[in-house]
N, CA, C and O atoms as a GROMACS GRO file, in nm:
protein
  384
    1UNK      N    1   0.644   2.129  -1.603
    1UNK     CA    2   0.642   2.093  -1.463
    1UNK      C    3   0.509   2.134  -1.398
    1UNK      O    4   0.449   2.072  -1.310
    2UNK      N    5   0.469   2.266  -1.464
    2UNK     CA    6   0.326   2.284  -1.404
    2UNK      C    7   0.221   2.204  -1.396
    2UNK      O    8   0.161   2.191  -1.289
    3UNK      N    9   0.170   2.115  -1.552
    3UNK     CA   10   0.120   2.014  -1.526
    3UNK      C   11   0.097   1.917  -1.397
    3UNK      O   12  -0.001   1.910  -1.323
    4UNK      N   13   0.250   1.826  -1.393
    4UNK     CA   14   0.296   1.734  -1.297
    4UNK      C   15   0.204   1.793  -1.156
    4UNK      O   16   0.131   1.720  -1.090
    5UNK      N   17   0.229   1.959  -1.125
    5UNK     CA   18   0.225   1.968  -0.999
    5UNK      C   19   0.035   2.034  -0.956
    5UNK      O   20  -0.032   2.068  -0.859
    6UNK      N   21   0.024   2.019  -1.097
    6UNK     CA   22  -0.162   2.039  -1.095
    6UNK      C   23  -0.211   1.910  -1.060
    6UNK      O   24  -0.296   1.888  -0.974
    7UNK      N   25  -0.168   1.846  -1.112
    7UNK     CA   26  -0.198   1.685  -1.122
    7UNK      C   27  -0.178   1.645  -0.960
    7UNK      O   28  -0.275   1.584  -0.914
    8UNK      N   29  -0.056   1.674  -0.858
    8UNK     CA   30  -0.070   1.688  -0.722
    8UNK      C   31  -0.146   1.697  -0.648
    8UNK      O   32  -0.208   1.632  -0.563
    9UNK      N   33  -0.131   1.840  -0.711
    9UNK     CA   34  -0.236   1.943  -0.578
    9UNK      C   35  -0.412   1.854  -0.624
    9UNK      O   36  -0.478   1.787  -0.545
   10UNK      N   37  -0.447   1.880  -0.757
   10UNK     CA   38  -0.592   1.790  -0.742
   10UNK      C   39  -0.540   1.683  -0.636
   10UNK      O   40  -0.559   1.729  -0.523
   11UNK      N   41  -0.486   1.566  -0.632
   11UNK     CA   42  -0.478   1.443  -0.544
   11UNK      C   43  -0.506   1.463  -0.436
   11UNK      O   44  -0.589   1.408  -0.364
   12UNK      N   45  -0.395   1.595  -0.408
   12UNK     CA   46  -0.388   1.604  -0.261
   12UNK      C   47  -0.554   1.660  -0.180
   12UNK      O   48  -0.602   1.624  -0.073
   13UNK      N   49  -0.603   1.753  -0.276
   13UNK     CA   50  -0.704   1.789  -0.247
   13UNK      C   51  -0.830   1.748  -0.210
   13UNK      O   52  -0.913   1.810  -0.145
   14UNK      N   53  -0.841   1.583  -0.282
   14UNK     CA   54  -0.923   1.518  -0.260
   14UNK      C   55  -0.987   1.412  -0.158
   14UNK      O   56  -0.923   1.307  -0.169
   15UNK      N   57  -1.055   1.404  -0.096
   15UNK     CA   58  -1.092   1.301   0.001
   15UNK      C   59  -0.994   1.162  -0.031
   15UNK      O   60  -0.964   1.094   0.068
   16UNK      N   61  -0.950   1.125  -0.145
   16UNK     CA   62  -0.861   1.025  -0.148
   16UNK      C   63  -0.756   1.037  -0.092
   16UNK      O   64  -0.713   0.963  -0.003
   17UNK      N   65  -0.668   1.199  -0.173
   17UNK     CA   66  -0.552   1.241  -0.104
   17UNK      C   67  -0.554   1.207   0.078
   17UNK      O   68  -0.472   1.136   0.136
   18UNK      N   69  -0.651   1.265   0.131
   18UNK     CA   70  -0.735   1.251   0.264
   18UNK      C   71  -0.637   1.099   0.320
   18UNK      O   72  -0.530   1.080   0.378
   19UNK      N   73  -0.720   1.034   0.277
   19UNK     CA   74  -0.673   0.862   0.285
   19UNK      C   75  -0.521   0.824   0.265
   19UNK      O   76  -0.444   0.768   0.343
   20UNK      N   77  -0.503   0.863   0.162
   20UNK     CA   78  -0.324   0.830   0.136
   20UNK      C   79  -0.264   0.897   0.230
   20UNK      O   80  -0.182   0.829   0.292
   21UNK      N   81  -0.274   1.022   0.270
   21UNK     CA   82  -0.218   1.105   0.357
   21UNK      C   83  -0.167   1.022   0.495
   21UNK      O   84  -0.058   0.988   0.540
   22UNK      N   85  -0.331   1.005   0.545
   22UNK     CA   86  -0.342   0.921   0.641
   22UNK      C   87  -0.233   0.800   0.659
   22UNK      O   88  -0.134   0.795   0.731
   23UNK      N   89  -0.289   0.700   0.566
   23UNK     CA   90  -0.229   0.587   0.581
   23UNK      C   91  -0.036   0.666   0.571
   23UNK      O   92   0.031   0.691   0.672
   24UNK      N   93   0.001   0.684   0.459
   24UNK     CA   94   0.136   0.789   0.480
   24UNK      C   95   0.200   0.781   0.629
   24UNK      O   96   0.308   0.732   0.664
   25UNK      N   97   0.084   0.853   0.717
   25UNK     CA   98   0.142   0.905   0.880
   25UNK      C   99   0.105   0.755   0.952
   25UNK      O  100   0.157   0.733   1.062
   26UNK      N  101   0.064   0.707   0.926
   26UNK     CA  102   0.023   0.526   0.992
   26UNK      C  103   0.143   0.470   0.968
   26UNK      O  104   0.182   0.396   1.058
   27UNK      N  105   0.250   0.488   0.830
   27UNK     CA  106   0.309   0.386   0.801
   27UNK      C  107   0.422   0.485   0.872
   27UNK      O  108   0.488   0.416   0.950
   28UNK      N  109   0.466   0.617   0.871
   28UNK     CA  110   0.551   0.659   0.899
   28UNK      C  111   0.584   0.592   1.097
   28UNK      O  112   0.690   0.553   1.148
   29UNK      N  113   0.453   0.604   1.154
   29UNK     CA  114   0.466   0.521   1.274
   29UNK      C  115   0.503   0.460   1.293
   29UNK      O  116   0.580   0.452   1.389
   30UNK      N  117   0.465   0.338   1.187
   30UNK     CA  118   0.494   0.195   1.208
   30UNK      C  119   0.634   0.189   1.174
   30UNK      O  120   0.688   0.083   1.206
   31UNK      N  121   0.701   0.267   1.121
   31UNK     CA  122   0.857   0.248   1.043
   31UNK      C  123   0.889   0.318   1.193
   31UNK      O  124   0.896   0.223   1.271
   32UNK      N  125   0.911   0.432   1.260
   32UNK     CA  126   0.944   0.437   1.372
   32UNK      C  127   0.942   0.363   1.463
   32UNK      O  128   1.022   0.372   1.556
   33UNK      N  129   0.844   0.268   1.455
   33UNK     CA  130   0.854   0.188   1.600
   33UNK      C  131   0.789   0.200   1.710
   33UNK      O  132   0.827   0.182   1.826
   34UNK      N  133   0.640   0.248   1.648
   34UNK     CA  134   0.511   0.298   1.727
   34UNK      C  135   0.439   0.178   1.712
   34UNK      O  136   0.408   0.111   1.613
   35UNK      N  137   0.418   0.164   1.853
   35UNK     CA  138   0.305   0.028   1.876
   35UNK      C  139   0.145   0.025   1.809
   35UNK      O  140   0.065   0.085   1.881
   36UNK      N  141   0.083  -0.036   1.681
   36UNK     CA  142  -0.025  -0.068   1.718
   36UNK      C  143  -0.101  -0.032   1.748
   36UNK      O  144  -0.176   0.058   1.711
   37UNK      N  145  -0.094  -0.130   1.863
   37UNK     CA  146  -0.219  -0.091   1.970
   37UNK      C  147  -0.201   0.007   2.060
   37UNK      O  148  -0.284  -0.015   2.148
   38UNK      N  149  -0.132   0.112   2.090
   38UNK     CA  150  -0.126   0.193   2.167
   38UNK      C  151  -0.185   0.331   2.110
   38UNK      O  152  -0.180   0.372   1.994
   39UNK      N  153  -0.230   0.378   2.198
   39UNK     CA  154  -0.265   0.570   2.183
   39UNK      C  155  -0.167   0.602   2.132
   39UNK      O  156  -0.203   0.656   2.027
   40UNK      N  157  -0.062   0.604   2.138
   40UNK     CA  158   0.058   0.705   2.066
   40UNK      C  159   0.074   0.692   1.931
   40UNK      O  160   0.132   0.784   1.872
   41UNK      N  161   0.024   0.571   1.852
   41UNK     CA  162  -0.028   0.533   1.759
   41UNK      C  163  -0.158   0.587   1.695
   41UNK      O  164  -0.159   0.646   1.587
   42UNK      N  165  -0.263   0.564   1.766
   42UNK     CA  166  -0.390   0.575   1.718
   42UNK      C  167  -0.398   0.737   1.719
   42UNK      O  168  -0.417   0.807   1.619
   43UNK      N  169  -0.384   0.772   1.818
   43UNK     CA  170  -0.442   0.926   1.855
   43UNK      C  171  -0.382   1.035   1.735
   43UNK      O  172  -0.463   1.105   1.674
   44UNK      N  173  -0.237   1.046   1.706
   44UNK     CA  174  -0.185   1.123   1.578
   44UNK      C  175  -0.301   1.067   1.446
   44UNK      O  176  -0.371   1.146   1.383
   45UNK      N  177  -0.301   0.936   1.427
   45UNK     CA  178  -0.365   0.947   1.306
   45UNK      C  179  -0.530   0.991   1.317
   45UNK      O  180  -0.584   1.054   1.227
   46UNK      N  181  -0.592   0.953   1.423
   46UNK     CA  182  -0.695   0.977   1.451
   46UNK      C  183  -0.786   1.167   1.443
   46UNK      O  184  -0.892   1.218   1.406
   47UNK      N  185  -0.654   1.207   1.505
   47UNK     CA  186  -0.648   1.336   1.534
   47UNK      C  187  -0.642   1.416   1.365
   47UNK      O  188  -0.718   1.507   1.332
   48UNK      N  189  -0.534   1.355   1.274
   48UNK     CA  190  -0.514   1.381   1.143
   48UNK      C  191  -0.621   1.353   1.077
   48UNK      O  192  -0.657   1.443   1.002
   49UNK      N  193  -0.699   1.240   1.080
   49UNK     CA  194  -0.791   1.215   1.005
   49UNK      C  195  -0.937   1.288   1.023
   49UNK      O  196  -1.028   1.304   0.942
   50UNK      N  197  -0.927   1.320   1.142
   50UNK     CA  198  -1.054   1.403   1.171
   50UNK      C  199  -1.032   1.575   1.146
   50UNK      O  200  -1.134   1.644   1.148
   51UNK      N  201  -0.938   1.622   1.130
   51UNK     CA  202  -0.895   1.761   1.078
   51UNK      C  203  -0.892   1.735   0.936
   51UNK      O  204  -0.930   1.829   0.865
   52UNK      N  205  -0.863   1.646   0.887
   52UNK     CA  206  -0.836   1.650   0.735
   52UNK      C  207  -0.998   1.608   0.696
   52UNK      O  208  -1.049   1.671   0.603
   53UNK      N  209  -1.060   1.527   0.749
   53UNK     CA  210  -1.209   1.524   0.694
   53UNK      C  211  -1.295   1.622   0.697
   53UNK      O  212  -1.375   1.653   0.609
   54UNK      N  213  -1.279   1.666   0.788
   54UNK     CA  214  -1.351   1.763   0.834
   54UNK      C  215  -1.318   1.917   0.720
   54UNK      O  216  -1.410   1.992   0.687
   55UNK      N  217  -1.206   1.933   0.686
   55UNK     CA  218  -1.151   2.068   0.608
   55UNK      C  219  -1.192   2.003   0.462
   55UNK      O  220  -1.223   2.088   0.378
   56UNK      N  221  -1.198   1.836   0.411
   56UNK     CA  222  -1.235   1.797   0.306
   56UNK      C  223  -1.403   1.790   0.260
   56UNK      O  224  -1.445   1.778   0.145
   57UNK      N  225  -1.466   1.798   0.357
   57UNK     CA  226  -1.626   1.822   0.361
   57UNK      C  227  -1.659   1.951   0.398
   57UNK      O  228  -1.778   1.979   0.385
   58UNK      N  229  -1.587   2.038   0.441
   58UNK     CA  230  -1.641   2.195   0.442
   58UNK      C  231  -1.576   2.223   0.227
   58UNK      O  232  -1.653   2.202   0.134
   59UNK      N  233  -1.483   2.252   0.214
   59UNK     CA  234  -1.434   2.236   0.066
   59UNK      C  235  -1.555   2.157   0.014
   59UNK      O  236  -1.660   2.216  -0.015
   60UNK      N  237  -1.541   2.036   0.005
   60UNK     CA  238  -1.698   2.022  -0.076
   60UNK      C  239  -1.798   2.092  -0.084
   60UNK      O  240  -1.834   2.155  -0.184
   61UNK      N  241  -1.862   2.084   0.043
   61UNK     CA  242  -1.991   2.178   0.066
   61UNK      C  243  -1.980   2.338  -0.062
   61UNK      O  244  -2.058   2.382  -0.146
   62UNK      N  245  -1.824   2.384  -0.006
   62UNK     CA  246  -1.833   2.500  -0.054
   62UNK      C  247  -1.786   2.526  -0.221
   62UNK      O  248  -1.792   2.634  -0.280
   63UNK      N  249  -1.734   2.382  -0.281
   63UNK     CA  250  -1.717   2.382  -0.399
   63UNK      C  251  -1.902   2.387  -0.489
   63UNK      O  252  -1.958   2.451  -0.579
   64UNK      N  253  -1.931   2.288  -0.401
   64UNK     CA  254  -2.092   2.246  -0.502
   64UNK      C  255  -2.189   2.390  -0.457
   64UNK      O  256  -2.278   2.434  -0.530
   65UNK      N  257  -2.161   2.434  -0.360
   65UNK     CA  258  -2.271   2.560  -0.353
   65UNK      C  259  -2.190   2.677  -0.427
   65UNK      O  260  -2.242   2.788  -0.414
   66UNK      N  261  -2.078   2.672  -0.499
   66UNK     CA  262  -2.042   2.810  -0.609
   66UNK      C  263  -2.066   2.701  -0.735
   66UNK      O  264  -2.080   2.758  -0.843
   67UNK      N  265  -2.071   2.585  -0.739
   67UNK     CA  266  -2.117   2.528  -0.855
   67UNK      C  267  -1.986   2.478  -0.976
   67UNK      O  268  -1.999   2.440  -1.092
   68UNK      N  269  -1.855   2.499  -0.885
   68UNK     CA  270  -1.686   2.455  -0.941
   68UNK      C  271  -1.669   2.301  -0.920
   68UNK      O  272  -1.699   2.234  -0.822
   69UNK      N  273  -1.598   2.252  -1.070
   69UNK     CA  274  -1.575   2.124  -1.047
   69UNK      C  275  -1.430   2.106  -1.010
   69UNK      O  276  -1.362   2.209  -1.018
   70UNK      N  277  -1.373   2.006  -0.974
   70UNK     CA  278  -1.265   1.987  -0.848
   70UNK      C  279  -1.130   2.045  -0.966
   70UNK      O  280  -1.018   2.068  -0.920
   71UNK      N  281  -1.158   2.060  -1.100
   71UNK     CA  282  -1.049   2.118  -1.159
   71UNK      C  283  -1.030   2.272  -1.228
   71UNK      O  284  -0.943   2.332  -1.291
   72UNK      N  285  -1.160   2.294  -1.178
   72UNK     CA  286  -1.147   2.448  -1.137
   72UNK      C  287  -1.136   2.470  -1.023
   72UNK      O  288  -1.094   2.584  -1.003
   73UNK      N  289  -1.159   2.397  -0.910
   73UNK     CA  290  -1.102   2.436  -0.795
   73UNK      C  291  -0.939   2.451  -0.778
   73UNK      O  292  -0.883   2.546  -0.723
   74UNK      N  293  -0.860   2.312  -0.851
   74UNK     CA  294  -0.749   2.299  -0.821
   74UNK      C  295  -0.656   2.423  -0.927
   74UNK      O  296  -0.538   2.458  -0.915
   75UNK      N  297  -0.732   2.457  -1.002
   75UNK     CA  298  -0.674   2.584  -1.106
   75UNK      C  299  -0.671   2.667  -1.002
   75UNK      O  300  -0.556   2.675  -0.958
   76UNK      N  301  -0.754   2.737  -0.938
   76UNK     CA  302  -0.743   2.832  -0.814
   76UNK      C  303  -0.706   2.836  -0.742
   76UNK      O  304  -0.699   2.946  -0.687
   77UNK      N  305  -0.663   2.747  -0.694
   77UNK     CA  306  -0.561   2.674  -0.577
   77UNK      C  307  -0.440   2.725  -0.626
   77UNK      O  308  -0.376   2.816  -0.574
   78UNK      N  309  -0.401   2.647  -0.758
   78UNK     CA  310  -0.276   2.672  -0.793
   78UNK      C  311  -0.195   2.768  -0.839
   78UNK      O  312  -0.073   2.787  -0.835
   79UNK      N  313  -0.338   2.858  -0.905
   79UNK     CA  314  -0.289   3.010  -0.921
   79UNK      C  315  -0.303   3.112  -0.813
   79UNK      O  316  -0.288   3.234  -0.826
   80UNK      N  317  -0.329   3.055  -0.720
   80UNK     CA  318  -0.285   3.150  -0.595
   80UNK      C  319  -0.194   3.128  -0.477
   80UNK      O  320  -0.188   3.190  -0.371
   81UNK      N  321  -0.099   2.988  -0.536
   81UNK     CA  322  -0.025   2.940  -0.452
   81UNK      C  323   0.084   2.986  -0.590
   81UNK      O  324   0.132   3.097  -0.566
   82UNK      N  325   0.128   2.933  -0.712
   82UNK     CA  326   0.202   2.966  -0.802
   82UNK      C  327   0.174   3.043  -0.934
   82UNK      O  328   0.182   3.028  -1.056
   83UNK      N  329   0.134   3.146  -0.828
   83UNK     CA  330   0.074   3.261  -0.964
   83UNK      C  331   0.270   3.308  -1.010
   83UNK      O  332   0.377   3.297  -0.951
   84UNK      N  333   0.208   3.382  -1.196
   84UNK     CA  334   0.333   3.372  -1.217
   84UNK      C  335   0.412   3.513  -1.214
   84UNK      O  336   0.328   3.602  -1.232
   85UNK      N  337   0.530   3.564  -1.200
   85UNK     CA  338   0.603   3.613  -1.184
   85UNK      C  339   0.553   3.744  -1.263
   85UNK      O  340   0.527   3.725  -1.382
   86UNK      N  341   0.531   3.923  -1.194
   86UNK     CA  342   0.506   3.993  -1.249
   86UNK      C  343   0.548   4.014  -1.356
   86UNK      O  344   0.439   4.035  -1.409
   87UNK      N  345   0.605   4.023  -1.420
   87UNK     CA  346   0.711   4.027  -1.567
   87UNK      C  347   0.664   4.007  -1.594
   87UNK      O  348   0.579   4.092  -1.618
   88UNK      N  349   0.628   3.832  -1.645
   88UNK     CA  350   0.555   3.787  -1.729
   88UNK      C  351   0.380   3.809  -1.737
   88UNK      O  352   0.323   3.789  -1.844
   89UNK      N  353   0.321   3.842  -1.642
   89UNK     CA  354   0.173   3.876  -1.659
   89UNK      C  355   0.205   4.039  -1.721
   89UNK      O  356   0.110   4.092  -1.779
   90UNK      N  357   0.311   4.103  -1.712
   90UNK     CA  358   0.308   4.232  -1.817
   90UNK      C  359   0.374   4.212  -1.938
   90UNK      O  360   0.409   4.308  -2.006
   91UNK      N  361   0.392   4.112  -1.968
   91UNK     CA  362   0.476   4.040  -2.113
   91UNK      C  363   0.342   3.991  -2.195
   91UNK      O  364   0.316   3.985  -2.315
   92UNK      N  365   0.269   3.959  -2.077
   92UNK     CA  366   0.122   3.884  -2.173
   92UNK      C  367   0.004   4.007  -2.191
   92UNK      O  368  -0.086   3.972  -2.267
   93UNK      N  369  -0.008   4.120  -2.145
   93UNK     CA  370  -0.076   4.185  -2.108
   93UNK      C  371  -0.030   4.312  -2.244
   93UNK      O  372   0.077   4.372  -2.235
   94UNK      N  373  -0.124   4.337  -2.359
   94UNK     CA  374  -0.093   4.374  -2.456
   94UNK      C  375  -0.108   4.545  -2.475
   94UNK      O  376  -0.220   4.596  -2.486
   95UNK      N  377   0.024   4.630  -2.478
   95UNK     CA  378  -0.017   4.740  -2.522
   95UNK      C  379  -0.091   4.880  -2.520
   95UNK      O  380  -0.055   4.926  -2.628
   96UNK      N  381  -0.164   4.964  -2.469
   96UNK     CA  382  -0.244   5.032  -2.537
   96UNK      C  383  -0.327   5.076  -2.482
   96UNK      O  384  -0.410   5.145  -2.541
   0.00000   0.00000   0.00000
């Protein structure tokens, strides 16, 4: 399952994720019954898309100036969101 959810978090992490996200909260609108053309429409996604770009180009910046590619980033991500259970890091941890 760990796989599956590495495979995620990279997506989500990425300026693409960015986009899907987006569109995601566009369509969730449109299934509610949010107009279009109205602000009540535009402004949530607008508002989303400019927080999420913005947190996706500082992350860049700060991936390429430590010199990590986006799957060592997402390893770090993931081991500090689902690091594993003390037990087992003293089950792996040998002896002596």
């Amino acid at each position: 399952m760990r796989p599956v959810f590495k495979v995620m978090l990279r997506w989500a992490l990425s300026p693409l994720g960015t986009l899907l996200n987006t569109g995601m909260l566009a369509t969730l609108l449109l299934v509610r019954g949010v107009e279009p053309g109205s602000a009540l429409f535009w402004l949530p996604v607008a508002i989303f898309f400019g927080v999420a770009a913005a947190y996706d180009i500082n992350a860049y910046v700060v991936q390429r100036r430590k010199g990590l590619t986006s799957e060592q980033v997402t390893d770090a991500v993931f081991e500090r969101l689902w690091s594993s259970p003390p037990e087992e890091k003293e089950k792996e941890q040998p002896d002596g």
